[in-house]
Structures are given as C-alpha cells and as structure tokens.
DRENPA-3360 file (N, C-alpha, C; in nm, 2 decimals, always signed):
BEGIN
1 = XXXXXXXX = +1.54/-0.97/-0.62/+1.63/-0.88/-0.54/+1.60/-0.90/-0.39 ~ +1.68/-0.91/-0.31/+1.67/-0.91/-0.16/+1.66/-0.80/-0.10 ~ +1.56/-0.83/-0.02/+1.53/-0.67/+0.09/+1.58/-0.73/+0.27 ~ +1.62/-0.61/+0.29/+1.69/-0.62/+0.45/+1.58/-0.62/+0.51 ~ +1.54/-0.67/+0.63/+1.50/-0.65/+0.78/+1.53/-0.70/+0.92 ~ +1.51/-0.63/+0.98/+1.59/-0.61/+1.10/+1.65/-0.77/+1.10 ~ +1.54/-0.84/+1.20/+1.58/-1.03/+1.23/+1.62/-1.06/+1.10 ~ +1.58/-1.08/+0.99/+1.63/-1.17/+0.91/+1.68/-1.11/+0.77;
9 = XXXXXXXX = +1.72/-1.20/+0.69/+1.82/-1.09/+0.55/+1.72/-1.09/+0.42 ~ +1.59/-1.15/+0.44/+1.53/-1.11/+0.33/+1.43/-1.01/+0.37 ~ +1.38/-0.92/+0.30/+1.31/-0.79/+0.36/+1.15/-0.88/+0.32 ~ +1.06/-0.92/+0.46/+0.93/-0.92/+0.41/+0.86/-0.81/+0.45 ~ +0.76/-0.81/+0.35/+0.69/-0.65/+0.29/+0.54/-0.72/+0.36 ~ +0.49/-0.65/+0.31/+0.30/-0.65/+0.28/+0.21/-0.80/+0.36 ~ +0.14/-0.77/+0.46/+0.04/-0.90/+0.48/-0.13/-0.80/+0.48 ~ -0.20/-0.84/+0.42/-0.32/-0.83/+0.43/-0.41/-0.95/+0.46;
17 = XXXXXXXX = -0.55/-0.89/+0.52/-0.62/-1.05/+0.52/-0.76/-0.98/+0.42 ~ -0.82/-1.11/+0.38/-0.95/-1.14/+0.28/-1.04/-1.10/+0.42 ~ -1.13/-0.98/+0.45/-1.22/-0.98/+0.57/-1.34/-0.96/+0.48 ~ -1.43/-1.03/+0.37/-1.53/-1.02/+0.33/-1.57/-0.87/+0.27 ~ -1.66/-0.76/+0.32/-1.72/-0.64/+0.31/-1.63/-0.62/+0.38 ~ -1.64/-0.44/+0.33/-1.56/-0.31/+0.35/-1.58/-0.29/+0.49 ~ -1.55/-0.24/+0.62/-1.61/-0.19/+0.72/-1.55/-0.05/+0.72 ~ -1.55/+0.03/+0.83/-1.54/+0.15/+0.91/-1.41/+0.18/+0.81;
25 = XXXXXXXX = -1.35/+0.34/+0.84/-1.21/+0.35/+0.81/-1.16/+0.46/+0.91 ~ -1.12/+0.57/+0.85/-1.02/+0.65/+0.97/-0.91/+0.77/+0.81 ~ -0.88/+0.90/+0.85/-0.80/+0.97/+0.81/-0.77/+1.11/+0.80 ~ -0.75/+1.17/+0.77/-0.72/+1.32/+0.73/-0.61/+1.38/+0.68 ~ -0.69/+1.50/+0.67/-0.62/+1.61/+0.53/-0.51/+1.67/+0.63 ~ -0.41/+1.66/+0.59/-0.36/+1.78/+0.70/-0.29/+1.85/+0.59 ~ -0.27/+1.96/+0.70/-0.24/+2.12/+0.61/-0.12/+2.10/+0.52 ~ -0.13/+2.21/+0.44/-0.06/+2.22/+0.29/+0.06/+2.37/+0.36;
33 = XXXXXXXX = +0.16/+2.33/+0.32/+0.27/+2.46/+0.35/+0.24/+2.59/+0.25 ~ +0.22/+2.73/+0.29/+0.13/+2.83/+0.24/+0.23/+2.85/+0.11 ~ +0.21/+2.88/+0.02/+0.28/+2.94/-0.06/+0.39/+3.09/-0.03 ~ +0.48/+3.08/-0.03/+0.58/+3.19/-0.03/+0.66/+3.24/-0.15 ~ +0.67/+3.37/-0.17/+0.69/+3.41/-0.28/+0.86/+3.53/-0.19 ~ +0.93/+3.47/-0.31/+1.05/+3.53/-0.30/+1.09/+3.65/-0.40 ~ +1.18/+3.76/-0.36/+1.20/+3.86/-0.46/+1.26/+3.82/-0.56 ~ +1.15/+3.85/-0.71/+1.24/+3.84/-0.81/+1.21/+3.69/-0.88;
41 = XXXXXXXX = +1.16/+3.61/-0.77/+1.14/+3.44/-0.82/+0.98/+3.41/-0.84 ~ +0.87/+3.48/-0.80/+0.76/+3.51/-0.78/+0.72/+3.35/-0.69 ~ +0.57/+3.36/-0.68/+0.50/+3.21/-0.56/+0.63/+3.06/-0.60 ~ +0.69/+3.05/-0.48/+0.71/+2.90/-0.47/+0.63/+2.81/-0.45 ~ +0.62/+2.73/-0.53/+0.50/+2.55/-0.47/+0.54/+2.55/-0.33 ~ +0.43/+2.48/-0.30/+0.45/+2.45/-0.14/+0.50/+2.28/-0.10 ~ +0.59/+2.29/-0.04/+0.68/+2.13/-0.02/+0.62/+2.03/+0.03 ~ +0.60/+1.92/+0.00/+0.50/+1.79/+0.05/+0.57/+1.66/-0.05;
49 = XXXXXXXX = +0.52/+1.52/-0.01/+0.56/+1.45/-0.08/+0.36/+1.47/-0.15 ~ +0.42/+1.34/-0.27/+0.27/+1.32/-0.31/+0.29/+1.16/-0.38 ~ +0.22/+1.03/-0.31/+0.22/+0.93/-0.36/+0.18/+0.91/-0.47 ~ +0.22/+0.81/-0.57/+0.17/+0.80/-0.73/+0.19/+0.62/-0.74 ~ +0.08/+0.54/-0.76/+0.09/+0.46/-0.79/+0.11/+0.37/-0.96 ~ +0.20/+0.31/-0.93/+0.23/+0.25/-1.07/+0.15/+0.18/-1.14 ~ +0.03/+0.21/-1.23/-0.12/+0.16/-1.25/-0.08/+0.04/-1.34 ~ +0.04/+0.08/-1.47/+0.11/+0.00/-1.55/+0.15/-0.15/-1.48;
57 = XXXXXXXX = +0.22/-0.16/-1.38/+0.31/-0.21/-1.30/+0.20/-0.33/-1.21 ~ +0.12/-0.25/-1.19/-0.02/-0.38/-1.15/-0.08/-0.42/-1.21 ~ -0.11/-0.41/-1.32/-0.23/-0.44/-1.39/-0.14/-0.55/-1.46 ~ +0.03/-0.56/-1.50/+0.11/-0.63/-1.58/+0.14/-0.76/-1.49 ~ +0.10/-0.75/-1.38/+0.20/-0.83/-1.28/+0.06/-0.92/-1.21 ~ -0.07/-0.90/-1.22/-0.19/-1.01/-1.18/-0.14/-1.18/-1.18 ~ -0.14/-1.22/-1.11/-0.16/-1.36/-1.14/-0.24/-1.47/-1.05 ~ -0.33/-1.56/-1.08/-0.37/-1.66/-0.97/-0.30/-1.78/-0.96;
65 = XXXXXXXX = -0.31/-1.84/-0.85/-0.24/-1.96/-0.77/-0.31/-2.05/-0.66 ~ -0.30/-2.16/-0.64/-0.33/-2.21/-0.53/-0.21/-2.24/-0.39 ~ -0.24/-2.14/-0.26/-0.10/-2.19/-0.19/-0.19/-2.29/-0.06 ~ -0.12/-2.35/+0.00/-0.12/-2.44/+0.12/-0.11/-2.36/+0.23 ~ -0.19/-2.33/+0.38/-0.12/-2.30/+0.45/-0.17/-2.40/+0.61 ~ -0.11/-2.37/+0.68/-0.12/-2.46/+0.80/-0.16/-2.32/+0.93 ~ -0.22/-2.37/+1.04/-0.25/-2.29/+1.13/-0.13/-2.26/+1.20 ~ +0.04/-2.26/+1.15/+0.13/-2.22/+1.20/+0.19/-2.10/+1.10;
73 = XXXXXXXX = +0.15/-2.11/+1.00/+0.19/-2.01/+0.89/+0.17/-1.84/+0.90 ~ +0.25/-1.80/+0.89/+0.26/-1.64/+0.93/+0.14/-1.59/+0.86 ~ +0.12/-1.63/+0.78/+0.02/-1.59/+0.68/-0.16/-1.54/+0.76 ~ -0.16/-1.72/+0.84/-0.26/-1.76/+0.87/-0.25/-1.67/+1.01 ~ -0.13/-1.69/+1.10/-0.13/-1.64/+1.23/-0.17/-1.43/+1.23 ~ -0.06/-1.43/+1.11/-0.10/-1.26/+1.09/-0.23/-1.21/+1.00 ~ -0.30/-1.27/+0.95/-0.44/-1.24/+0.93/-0.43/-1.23/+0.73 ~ -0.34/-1.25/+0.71/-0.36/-1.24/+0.51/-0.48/-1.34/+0.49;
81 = XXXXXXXX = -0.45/-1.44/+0.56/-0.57/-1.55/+0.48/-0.67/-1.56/+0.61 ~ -0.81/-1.61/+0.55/-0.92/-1.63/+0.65/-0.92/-1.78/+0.70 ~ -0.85/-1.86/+0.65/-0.88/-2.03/+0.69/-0.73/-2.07/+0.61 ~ -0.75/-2.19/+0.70/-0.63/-2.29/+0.64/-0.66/-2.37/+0.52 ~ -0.53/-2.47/+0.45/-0.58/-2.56/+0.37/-0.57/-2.49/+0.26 ~ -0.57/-2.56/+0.11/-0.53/-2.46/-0.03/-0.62/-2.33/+0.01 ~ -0.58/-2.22/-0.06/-0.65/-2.09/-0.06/-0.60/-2.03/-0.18 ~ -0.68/-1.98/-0.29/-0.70/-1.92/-0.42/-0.65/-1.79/-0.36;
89 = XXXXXXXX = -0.50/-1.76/-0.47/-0.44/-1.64/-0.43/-0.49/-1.55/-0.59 ~ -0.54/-1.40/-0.60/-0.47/-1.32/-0.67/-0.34/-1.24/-0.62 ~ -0.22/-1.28/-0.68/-0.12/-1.16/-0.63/-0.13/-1.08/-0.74 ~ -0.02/-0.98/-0.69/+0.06/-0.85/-0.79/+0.10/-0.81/-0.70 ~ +0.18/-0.67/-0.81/+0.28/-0.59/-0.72/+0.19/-0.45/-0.72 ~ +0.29/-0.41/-0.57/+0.24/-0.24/-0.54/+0.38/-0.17/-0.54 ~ +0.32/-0.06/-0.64/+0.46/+0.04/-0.62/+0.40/+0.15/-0.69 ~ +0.47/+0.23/-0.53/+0.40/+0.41/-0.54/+0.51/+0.46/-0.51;
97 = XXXXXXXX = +0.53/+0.54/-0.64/+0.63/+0.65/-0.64/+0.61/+0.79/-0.55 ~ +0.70/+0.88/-0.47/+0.65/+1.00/-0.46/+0.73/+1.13/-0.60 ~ +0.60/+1.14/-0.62/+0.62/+1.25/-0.68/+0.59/+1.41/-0.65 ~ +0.64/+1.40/-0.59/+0.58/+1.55/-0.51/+0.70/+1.63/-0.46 ~ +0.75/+1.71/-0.40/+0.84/+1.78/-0.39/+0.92/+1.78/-0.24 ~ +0.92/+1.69/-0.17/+0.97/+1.66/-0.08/+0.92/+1.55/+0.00 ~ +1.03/+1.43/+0.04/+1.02/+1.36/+0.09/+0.91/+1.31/+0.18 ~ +0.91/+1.20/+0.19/+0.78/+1.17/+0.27/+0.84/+1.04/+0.39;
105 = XXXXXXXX = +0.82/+1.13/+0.53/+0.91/+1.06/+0.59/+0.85/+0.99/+0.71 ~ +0.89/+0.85/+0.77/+0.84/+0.80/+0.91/+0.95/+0.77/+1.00 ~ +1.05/+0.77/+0.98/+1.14/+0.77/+1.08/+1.19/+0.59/+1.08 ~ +1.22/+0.65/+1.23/+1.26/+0.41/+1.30/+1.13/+0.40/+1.34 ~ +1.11/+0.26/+1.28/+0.98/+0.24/+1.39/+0.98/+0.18/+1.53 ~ +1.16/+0.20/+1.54/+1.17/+0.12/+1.70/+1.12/+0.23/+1.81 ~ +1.03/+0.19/+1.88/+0.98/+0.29/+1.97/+0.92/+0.37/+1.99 ~ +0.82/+0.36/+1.76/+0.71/+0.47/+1.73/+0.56/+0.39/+1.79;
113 = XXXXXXXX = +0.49/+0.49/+1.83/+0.38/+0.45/+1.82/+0.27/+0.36/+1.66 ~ +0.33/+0.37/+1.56/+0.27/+0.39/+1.47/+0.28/+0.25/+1.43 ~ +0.37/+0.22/+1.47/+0.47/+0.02/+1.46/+0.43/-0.04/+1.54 ~ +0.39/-0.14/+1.51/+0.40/-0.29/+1.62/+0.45/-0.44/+1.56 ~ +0.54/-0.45/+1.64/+0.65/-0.54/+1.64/+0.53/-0.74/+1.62 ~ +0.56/-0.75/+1.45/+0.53/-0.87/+1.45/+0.60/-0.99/+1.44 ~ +0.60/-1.08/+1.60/+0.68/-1.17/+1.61/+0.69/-1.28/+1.53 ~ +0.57/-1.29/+1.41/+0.57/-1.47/+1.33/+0.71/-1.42/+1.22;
121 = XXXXXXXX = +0.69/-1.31/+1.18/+0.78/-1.27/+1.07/+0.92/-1.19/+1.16 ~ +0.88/-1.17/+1.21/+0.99/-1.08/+1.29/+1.02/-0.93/+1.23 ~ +0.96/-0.88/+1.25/+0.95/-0.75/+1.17/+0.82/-0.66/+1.24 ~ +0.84/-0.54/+1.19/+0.76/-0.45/+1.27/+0.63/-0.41/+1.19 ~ +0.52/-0.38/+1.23/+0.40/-0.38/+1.12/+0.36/-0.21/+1.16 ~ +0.29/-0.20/+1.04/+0.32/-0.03/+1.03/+0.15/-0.06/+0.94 ~ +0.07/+0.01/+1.00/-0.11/-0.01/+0.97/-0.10/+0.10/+0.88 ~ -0.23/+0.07/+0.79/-0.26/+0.20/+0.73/-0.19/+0.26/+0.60;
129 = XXXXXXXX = -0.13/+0.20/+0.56/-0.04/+0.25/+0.43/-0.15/+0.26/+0.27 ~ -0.19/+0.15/+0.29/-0.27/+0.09/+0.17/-0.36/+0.00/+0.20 ~ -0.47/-0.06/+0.12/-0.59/-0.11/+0.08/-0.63/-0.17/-0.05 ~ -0.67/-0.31/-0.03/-0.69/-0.37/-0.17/-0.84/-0.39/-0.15 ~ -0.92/-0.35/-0.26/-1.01/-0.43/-0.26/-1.11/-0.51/-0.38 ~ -1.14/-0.61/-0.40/-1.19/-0.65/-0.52/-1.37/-0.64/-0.51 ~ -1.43/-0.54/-0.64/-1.57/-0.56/-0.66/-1.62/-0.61/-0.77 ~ -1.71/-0.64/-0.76/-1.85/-0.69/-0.90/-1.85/-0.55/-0.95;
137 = XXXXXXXX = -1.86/-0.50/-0.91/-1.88/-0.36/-1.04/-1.78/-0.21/-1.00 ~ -1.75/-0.15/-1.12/-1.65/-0.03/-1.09/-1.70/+0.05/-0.99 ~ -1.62/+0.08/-0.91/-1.59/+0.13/-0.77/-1.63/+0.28/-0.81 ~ -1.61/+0.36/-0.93/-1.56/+0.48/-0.95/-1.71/+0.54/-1.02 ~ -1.81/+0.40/-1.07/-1.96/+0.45/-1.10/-2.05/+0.38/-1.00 ~ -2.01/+0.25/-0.90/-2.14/+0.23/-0.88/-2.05/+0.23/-0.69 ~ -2.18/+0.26/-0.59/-2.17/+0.26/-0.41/-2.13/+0.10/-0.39 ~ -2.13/+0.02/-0.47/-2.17/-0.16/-0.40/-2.04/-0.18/-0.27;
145 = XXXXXXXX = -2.04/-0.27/-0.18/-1.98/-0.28/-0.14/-1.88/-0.38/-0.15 ~ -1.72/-0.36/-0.20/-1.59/-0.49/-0.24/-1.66/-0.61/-0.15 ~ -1.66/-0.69/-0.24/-1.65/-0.87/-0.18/-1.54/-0.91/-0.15 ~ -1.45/-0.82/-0.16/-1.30/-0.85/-0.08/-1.18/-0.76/-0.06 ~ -1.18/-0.75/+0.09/-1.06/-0.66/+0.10/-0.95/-0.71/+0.21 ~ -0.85/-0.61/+0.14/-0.68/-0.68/+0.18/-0.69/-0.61/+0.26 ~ -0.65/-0.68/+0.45/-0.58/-0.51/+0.53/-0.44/-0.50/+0.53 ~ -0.40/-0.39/+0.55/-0.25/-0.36/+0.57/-0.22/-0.40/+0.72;
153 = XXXXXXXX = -0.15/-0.50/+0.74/-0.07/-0.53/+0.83/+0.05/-0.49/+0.87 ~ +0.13/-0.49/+0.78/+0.30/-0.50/+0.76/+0.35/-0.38/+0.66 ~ +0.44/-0.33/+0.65/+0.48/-0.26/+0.58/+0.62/-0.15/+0.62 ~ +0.70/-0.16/+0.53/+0.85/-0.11/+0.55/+0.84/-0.03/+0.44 ~ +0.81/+0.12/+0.44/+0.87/+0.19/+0.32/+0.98/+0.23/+0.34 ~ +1.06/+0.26/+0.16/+1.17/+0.25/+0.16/+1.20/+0.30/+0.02 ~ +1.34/+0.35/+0.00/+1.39/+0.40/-0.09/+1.39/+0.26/-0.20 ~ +1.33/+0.19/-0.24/+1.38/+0.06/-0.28/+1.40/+0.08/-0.46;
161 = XXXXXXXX = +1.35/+0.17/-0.53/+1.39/+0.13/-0.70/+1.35/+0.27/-0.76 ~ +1.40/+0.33/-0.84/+1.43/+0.48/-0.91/+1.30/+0.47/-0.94 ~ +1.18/+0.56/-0.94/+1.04/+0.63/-1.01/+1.09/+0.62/-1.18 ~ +1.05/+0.49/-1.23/+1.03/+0.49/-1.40/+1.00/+0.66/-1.48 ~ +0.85/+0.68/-1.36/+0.79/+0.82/-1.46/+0.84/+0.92/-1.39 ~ +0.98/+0.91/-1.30/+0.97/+1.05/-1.26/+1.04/+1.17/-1.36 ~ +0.98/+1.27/-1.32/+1.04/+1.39/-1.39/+1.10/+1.50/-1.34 ~ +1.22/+1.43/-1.22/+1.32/+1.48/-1.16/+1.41/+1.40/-1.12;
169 = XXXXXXXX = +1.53/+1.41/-1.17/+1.72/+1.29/-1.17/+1.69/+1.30/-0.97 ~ +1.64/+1.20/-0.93/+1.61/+1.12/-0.83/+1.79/+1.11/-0.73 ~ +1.78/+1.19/-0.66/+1.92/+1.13/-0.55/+1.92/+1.03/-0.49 ~ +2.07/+1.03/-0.41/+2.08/+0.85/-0.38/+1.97/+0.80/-0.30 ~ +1.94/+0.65/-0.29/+1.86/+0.65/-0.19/+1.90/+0.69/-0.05 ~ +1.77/+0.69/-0.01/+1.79/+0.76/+0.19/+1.74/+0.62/+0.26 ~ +1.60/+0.60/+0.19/+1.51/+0.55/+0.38/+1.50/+0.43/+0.32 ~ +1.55/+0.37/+0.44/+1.56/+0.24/+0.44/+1.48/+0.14/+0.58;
177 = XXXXXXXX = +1.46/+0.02/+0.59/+1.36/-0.03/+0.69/+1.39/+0.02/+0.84 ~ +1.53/+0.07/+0.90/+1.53/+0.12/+0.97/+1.52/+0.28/+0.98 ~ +1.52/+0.35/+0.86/+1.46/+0.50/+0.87/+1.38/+0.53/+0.78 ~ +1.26/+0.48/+0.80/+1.15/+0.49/+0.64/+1.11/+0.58/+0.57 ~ +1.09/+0.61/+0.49/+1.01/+0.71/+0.40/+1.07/+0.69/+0.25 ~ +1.01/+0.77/+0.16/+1.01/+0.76/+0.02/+1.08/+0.89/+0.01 ~ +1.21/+0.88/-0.10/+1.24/+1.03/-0.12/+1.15/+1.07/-0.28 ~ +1.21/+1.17/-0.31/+1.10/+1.25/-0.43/+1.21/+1.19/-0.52;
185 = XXXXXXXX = +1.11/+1.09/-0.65/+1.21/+1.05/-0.78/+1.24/+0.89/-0.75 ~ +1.19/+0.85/-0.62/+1.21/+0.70/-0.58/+1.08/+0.63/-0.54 ~ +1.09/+0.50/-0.56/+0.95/+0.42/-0.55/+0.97/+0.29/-0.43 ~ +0.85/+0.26/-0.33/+0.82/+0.19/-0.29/+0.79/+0.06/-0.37 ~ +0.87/-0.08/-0.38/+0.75/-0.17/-0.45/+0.74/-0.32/-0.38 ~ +0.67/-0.37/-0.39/+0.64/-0.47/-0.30/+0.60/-0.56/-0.45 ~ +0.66/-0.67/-0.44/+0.64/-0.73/-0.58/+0.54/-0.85/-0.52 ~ +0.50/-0.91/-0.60/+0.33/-1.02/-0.61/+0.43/-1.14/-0.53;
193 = XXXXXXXX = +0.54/-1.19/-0.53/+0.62/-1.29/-0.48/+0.61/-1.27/-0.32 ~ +0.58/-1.20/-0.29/+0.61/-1.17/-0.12/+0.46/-1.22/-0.08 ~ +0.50/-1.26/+0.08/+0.42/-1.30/+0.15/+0.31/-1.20/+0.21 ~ +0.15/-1.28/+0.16/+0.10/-1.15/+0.18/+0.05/-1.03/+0.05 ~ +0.15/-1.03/-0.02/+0.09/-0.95/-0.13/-0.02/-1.02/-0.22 ~ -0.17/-1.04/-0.21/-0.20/-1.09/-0.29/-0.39/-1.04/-0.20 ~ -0.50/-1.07/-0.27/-0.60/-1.10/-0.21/-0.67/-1.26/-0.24 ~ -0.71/-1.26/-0.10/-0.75/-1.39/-0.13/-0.90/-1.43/-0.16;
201 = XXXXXXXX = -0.93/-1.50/-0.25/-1.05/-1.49/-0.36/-1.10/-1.66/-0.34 ~ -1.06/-1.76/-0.24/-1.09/-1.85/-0.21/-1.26/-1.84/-0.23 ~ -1.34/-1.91/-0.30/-1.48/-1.88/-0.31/-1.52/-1.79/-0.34 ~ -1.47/-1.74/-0.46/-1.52/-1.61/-0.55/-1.54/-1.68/-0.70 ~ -1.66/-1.67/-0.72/-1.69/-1.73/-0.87/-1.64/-1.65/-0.95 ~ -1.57/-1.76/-1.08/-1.51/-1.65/-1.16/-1.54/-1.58/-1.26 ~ -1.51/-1.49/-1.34/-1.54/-1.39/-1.35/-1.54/-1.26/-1.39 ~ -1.58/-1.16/-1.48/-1.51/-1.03/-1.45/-1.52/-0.95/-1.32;
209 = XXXXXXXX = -1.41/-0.86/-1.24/-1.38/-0.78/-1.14/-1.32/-0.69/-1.17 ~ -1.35/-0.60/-1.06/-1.27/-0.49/-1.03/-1.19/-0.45/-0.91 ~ -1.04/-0.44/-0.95/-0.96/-0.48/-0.82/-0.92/-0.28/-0.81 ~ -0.96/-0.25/-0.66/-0.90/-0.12/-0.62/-0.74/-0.05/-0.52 ~ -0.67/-0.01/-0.57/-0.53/+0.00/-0.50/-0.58/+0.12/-0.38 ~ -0.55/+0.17/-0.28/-0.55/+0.31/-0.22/-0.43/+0.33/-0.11 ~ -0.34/+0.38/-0.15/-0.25/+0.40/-0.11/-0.28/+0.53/+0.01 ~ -0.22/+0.54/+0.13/-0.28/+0.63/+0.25/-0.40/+0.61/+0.24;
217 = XXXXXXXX = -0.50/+0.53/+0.28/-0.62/+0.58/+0.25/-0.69/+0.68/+0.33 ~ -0.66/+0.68/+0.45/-0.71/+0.73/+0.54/-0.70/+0.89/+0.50 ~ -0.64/+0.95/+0.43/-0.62/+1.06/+0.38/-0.69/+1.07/+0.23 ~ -0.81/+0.99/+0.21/-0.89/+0.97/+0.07/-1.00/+1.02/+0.14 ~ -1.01/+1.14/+0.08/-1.16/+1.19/+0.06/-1.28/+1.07/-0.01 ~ -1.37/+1.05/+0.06/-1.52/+0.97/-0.05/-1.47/+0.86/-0.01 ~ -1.41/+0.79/+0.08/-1.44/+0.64/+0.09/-1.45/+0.60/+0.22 ~ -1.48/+0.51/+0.27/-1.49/+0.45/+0.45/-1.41/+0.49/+0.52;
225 = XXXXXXXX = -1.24/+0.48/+0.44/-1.11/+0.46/+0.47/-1.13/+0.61/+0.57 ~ -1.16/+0.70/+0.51/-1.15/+0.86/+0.53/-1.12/+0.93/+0.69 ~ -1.03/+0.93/+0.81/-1.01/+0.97/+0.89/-0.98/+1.06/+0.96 ~ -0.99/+1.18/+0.93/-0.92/+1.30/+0.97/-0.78/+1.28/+1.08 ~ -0.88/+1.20/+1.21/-0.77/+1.22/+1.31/-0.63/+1.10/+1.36 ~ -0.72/+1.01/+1.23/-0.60/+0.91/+1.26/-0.43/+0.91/+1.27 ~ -0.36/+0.80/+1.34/-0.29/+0.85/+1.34/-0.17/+0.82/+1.24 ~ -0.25/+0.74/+1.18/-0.17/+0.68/+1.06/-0.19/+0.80/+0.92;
233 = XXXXXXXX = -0.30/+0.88/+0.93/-0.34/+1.03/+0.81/-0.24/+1.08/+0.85 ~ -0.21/+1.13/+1.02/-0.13/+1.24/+1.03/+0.03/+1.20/+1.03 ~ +0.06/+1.08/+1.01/+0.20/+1.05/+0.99/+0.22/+1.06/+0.80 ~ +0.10/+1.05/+0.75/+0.17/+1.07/+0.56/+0.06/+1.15/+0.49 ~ +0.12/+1.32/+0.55/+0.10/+1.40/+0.48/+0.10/+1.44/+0.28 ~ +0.02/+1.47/+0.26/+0.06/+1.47/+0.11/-0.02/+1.60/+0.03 ~ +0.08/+1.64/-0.05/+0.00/+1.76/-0.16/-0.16/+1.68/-0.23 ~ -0.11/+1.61/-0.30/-0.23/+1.60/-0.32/-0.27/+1.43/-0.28;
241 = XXXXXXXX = -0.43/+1.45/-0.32/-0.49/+1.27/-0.26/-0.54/+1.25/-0.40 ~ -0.56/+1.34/-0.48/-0.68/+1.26/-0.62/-0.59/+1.19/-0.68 ~ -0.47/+1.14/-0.65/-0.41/+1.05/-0.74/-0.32/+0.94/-0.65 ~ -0.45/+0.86/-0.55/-0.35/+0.82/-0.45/-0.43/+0.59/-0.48 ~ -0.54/+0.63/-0.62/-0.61/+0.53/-0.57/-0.58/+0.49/-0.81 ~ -0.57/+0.35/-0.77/-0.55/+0.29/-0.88/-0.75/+0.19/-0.91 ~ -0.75/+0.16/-1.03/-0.85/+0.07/-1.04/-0.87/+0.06/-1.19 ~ -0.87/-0.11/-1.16/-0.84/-0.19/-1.30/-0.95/-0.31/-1.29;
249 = XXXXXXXX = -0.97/-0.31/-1.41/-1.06/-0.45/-1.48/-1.00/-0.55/-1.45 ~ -1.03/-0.69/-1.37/-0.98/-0.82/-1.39/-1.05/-0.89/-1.37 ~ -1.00/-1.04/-1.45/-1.09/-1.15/-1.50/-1.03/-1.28/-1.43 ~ -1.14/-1.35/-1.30/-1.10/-1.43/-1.21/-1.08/-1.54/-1.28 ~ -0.98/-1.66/-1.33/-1.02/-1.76/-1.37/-1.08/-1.86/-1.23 ~ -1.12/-2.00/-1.29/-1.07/-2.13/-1.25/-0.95/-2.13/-1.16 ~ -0.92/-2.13/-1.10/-0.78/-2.17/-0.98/-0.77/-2.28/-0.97 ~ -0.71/-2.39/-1.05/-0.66/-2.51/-0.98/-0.53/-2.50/-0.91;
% end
C-alpha cells in the first residue's frame, strides 16, 4: 500500500540506527483527566488515548537479509546503519493501535518544535516515538544491557489501518502525515519493507535473542528511556503505560 508525504508519493516511515549499548533516556507521566461523575450515569472514565502494540503482528513478520549501502544512502546519512558496505538487516513491522478513549493527537509538524525536517528523505523526523532493542537475555527478568538498539529518527503517525483487536466500530480516519495522531479503534503500522524499519545485527553471533518494542518510551516507568520533562513525554499523553512495551524470543540465523 502507498503512504503519502509531503515531497514525495510514497510515505517513508521509521529510520533507526544500530548505536551498540543502551545510553541515557528522557520522559514523563503526565496527568490523567479526574474522574467526573454525572447525575444518574455515576463515575465517567477519564479521556486519554492509550497505545497497544500488535505483539502478533511482530513476532509474524521477523525476517533477516543482507542490504548494500553506500555513504550516500539515506540510511547511512540518517543514522539506521553504523557503516557502509553489506549490513545484516533484522526487519519487522510496528503497529500500535490506540486503544484508549480518545484520540492521541500531534498536529502539522510544519513549524512544531517536536519535528525536524529531514532533507535525505525529504520528510520531517518526529524523535521519540519508539525503541528497538535486541538482548542476550529477557529484558523482563534479567538488568543486562541490549547489544543493540534502534533510535527513532523519523516517524509520521497516522490514521493508516482499522485496530484488528479493537473493541469499538473505529470512525473514519482523521490524522494523516500532515495532521498526525492516532484516533481510538485505528492503528499506526510501519511494515518491515520500509526504509529503516529493521535493527541492524551486522556482527551479532547467531543465536537465541530477545528483541524489545517500546512504544513512547519516554513515558515508561523502569527503563533509561524514562523522562518526565521531555518534550517528546509531554506531547503523547496516555492512560495507561504498562502496556506500551512488546518482547519476544528470536533466533538470529547465518545472514548470507
């Protein structure tokens, strides 16, 4: 399927780079709308979006590859890959539904602080959305620190494909690359074919791993990511965070 952006007619999504160990992070909680209770109806929920990642949808969609790149390649200029020359891709796809009760919104990014305009792709890069990272042992029992993580460089959320699990008849789409956000009942997805979507595992013996999703991280309690004042937490508010991080078993082959 084709995605719109601004310069050109296919929509590119996602660049991350391979930066070795985990470093520093950045995020925060911000406030929850109080509960109000109306006559006769008793407490209403309080309105927020809430991201949900499609755990099914990644775990189905893994694959390795070898690609080529040259020191002119968007790839290499915007930071997905650490070196030129073949580089051992894992891709997959990311797609986070909101499920939460009200939209989750960023606006244009023409003229936000939160955007900056990447000239290799021509498109605007939007930090902080998400986080990949791959470890030697589960993230969820042991401290070690990922032998490989993806950054978020790029990113256009958007009304792009109906929430499979949602459990509310989803209205039309709204946000699109020029007015972003996710409405409630629709999903973000960025499939493993786009540039960028992938970690790069060039010199990783193969192996069993563990690959970790975190969608907002900076709004994740318990990890580096964690920022209260950033400004990327306080643009994607959410009801809740304990369901913002995916983490799955995977087995590195051989890459020719």
């Amino acid at each position: 399927m084709w995605r719109c952006f601004y310069a050109v007619s296919m929509r590119f999504r996602s660049v991350f780079v391979a930066v070795g160990l985990a470093g520093a992070g950045l995020a925060l909680v911000p406030s929850v709308p109080s509960v109000s209770a109306s006559a006769g109806t008793g407490p209403r929920p309080p309105a927020g979006a809430n991201l949900v990642i499609n755990t099914a949808q990644l775990k189905s969609s893994i694959s390795f590859r070898k690609s080529s790149f040259s020191t002119k390649s968007c790839s290499y200029v915007e930071g997905s890959i650490t070196g030129t020359g073949k580089r051992a891709l894992m891709r997959f796809d990311v797609s986070a539904a909101n499920r939460g009760t009200a939209a989750m919104e960023l606006g244009s990014p023409v003229g936000s602080s939160l955007f900056q305009w990447g000239s290799c792709h021509a498109h605007y890069h939007f930090s902080g959305y998400a986080v990949y990272e791959l470890f030697r042992s589960d993230p969820r029992v042991s401290q070690s620190a990922p032998l490989v993580v993806g950054r978020k460089q790029a990113f256009c959320l958007e009304d792009y494909n109906v929430d499979p699990g949602a459990t509310v008849t989803p209205g039309p789409a709204v946000y699109t690359c020029s007015n972003q956000g996710i409405s409630v009942g629709w999903a973000d997805t960025y499939g493993s074919y786009l540039d960028g979507q992938w970690l790069d595992v060039t010199g990783v013996v193969p192996g069993s791993y563990w690959l970790r999703v975190i969608v907002n991280p900076y709004n994740v309690p318990g990890t580096v990511y964690y920022a209260p004042s950033s400004a990327a937490a306080l643009a994607i508010p959410e009801l809740d965070y304990t369901d913002n991080t995916a983490v799955i078993a995977v087995t590195i082959p051989r890459i020719r």
